[in-house]
C-alpha positions in Angstrom: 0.0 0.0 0.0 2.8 2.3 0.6 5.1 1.4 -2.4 1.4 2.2 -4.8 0.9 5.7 -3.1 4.9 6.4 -3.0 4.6 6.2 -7.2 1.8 7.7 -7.5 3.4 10.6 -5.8 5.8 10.7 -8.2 3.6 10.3 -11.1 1.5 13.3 -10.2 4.5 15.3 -9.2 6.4 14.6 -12.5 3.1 15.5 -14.6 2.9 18.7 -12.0 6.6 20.1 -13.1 5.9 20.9 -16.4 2.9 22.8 -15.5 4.7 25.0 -12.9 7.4 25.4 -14.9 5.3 27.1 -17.9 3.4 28.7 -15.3 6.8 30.5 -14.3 7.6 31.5 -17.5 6.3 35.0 -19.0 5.3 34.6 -22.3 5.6 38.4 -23.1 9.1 38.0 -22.5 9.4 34.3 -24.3 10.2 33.6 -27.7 11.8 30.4 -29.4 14.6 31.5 -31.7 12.8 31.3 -34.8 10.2 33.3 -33.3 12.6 36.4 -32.3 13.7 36.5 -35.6 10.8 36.9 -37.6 9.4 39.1 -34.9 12.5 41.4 -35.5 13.4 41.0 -39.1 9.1 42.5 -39.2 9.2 45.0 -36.9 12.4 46.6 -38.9 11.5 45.8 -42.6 7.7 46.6 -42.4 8.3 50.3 -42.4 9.7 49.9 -45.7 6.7 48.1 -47.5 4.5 50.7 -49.2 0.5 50.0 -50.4 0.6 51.0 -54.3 -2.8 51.7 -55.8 -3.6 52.2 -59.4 -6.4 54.7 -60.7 -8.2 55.1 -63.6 -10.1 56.8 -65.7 -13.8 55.8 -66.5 -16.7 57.3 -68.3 -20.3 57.0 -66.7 -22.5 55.3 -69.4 -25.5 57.5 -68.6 -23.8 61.0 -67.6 -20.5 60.3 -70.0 -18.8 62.2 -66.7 -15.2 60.7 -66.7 -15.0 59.3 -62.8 -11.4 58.2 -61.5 -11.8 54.4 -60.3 -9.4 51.9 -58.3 -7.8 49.7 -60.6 -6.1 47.4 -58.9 -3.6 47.4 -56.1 -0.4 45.8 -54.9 2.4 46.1 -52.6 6.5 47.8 -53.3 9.5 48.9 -50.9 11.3 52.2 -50.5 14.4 51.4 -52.3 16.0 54.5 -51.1 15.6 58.0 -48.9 14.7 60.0 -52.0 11.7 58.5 -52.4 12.1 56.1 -55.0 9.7 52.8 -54.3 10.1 49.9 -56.4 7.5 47.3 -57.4 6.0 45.6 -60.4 5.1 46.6 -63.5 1.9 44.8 -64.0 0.7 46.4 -60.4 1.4 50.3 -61.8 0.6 49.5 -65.8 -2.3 51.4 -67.4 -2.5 53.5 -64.5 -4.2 57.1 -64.9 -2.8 58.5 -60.9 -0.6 56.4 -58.6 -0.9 56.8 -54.9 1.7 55.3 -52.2 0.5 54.8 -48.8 3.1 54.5 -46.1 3.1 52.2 -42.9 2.0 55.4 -41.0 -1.3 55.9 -43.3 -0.1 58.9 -45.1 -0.7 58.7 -48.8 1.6 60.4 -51.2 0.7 61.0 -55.0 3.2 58.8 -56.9 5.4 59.3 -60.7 6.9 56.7 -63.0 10.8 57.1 -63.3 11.2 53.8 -65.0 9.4 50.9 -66.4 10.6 47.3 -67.3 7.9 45.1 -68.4 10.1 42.3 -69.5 11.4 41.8 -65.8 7.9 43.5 -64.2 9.5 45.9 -62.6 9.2 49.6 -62.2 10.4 52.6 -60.1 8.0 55.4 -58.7 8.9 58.7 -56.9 6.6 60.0 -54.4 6.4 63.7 -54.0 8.0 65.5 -50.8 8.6 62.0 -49.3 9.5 62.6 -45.5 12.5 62.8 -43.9 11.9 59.3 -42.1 11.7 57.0 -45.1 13.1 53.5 -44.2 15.1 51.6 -46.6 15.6 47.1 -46.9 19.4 46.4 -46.8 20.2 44.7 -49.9 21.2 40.7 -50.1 22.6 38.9 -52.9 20.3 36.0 -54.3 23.1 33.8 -55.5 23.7 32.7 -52.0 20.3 31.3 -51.8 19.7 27.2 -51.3 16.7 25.7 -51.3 15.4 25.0 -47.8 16.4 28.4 -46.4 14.4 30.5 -44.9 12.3 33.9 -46.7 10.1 35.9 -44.6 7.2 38.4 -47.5 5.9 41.3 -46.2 3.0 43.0 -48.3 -0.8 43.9 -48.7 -2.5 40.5 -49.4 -6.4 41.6 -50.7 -5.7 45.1 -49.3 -4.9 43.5 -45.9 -1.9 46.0 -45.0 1.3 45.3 -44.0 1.1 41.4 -43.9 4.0 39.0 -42.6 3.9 35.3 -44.0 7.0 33.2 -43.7 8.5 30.2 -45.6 11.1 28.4 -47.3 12.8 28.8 -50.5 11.2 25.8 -52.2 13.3 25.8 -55.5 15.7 28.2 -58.0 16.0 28.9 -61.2 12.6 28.5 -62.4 10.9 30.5 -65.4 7.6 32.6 -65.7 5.8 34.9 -67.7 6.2 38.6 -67.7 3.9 41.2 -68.9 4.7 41.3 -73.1 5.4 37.2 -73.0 8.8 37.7 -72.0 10.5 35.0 -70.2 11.9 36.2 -66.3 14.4 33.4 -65.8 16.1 32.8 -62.4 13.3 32.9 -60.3 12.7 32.0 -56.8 10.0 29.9 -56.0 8.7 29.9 -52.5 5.7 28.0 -50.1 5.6 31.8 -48.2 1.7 32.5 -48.5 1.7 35.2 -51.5 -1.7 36.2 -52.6 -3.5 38.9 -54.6 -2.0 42.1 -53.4 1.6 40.7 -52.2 2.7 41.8 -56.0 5.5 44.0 -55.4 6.2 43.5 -51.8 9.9 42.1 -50.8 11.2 38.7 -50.1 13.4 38.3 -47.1 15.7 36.3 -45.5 16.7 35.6 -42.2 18.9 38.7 -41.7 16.3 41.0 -43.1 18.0 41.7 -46.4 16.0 41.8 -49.5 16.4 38.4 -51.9 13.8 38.8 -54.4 10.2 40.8 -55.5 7.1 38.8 -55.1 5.2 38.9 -58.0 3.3 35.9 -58.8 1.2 33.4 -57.8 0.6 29.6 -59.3 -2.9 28.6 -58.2 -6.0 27.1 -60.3 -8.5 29.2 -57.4 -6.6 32.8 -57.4 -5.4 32.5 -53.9 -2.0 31.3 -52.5 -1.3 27.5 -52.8 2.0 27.5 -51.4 3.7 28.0 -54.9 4.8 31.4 -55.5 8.0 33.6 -57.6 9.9 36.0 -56.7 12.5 38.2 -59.1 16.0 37.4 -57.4 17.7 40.3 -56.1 20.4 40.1 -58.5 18.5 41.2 -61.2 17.1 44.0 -59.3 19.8 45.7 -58.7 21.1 44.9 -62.3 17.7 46.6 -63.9 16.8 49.4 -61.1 19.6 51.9 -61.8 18.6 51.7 -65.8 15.3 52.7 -64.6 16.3 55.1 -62.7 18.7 56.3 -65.0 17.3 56.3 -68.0 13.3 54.9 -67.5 14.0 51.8 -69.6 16.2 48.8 -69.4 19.1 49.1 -71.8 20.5 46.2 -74.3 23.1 46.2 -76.9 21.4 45.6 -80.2 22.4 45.1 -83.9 19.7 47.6 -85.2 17.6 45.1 -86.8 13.9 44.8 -87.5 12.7 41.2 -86.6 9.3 39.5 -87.6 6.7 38.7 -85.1 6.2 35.2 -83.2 2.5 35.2 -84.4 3.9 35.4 -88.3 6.5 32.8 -87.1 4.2 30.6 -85.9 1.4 31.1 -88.3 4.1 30.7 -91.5 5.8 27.8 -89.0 9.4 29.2 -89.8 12.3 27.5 -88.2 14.4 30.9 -86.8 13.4 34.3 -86.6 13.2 36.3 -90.1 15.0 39.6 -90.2 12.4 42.3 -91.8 14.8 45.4 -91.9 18.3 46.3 -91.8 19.2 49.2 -90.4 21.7 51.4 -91.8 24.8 52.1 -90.6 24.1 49.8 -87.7 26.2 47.0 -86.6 23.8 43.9 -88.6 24.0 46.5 -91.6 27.8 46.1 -91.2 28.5 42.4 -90.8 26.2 42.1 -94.2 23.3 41.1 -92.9 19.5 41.2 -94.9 16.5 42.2 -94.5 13.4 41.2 -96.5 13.3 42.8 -99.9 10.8 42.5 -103.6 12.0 41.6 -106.5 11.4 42.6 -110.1 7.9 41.3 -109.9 7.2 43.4 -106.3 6.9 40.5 -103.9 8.2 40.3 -100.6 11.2 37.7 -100.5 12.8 36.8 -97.1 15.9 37.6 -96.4 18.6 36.3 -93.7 16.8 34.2 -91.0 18.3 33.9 -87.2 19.0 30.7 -86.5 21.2 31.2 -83.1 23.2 33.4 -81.7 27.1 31.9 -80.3 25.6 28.7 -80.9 22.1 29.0 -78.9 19.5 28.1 -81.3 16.9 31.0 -81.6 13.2 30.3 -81.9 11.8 33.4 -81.0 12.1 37.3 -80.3 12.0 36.1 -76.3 14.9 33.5 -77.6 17.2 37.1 -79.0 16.4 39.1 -76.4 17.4 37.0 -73.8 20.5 36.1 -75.5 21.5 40.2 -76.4 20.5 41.2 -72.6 23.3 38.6 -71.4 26.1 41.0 -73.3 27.3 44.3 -73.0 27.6 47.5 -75.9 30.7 46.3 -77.7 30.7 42.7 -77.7 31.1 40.5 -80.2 28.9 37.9 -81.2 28.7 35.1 -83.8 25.2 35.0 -85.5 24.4 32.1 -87.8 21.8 32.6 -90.9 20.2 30.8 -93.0 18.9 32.4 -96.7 17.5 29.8 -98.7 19.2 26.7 -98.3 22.7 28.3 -97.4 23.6 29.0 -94.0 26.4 31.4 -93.0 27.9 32.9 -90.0 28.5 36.3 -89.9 30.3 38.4 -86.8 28.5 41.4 -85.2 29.5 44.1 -82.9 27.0 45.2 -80.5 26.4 48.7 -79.9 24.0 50.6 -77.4 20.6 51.4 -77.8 19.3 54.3 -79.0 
């Protein structure tokens, strides 16, 4: 009788400890790691996330009275203490006035400085931004693995300054951007991103920015733990154009190329040059554009084939290939006319 009540002394005192001991703890003061950093990494970053709204023109079918309208919304991040916010392109495009709200709830009207719809990204000013303006601290996204983890802040369905947190589920994937061109090198992440994160910064676990949410992959419209992210890298590779000059640069050859739809519809192998312009590098190294002969019809010229060896299928195909070189280098461009195929060497030069 004694040895059963002895152990069930201990059994009640042994279930007992872990209550006190919690009970002892303050959990306004507790945090597991994981938790402290994601608390911190938030409380410093999210006065750097803006609320970007689009609005737009629209005339009353019964008055004809031309009413401005909200078009859409989305999230960016100060990129600097001058004011300049960066976000997507598709969240800002056909916009009539831009507005950029502020953790703090004051509103600023908003101007484009730049616009790059083949990486969807674009740089606003707001006017008289305040003195106070927070800015991300910049990462590098080559040091990314899969398995790490990201931390987005935006403005999910208008619901402001959001945290969600995650893990960088692959790299190197490949999505559309506004104008069907390819954005290759994105991240791919399980951090919730919904409707309204467009825009908003991906983190990691020192706070420094890795990438711009800006797409979802989901058959009902809301976040099913797949979602992209531009990689830092090529952020800070296209920002300073826009800032700089409102576009993103490339060398070119001066040529005038045909269309994918004529490609496809005419089910050419290469891309057909149209025109040649002169003086231009392509008009240099010999290259043709369509012409007519005696009897005025339109005769192809030189067709692309590749460019240093990469096949080319499309204007996406030369475009990416020319924005991975710099004014003045050279490359090798092979063409086919008829049944002949030559190579011919080309110089690039800067766009005009």
């Amino acid at each position: 009788m004694t040895t059963i009540s002895l152990r069930t002394c201990c059994l009640l005192l042994a279930l007992l400890l872990p209550t006190a001991a919690t009970a002892a703890v303050d959990y306004l003061s507790f945090a597991t790691e994981d938790e402290a950093n994601s608390t911190e990494i938030f409380r410093k970053a999210s006065p750097a996330v803006v609320f970007v709204t689009n609005k737009a023109l629209r005339r009353d079918l019964f008055s004809l009275n031309v009413h401005e309208i909200p078009r859409g919304s989305g999230s960016g991040f100060v990129w600097d203490n001058s004011g300049l916010i960066v976000t997507n392109y598709h969240v800002i495009a056909g916009a009539h006035r831009l507005t950029v709200t502020l953790q703090d709830q004051t509103e600023f009207d908003a101007a484009v400085i730049g616009v790059a719809p083949e990486k969807d990204l674009a740089v606003l000013r707001i006017e008289n931004p305040p003195a106070s303006l927070t800015k991300l601290p910049v990462g590098d996204s080559s040091e990314l693995s899969v398995g790490r983890k990201v931390l987005a802040i935006g403005n999910p369905f208008g619901l402001d300054t959001t945290l969600t947190t995650g893990v960088i589920s692959a790299l190197g994937r490949e999505i559309r951007a506004p104008g069907n061109r390819t954005i290759r090198g994105v991240i791919q992440t399980d951090a919730a991103i919904n409707p309204g994160n467009s825009g908003g910064p991906l983190l990691n676990s020192l706070g420094q920015l890795v990438g711009v949410n800006t797409a979802i992959y989901s058959p009902s419209g809301a976040s099913a733990g797949i979602g992209f992210a531009i990689p830092v890298n090529t952020v800070k590779e296209v920002v300073p154009q826009l800032i700089s000059y409102g576009r993103m640069l490339r060398p070119i050859m001066g040529l005038e190329l045909a269309s994918d739809s004529w490609i496809r519809r005419y089910r050419i192998k290469g891309l057909p040059v149209v025109r040649v312009f002169q003086g231009l590098p392509a008009d240099r190294a010999g290259i043709r554009g369509a012409y007519r002969n005696t009897r005025g019809e339109i005769l192809l010229g030189d067709i692309i084939v590749a460019v240093n060896g990469k096949p080319v299928r499309s204007n996406d195909d030369y475009l990416s290939l020319l924005e991975a070189q710099q004014p003045g280098d050279r490359v090798t461009v092979t063409l086919r006319n008829g049944d002949e195929q030559r190579e011919v060497s080309v110089t690039l030069t800067e766009s005009q």
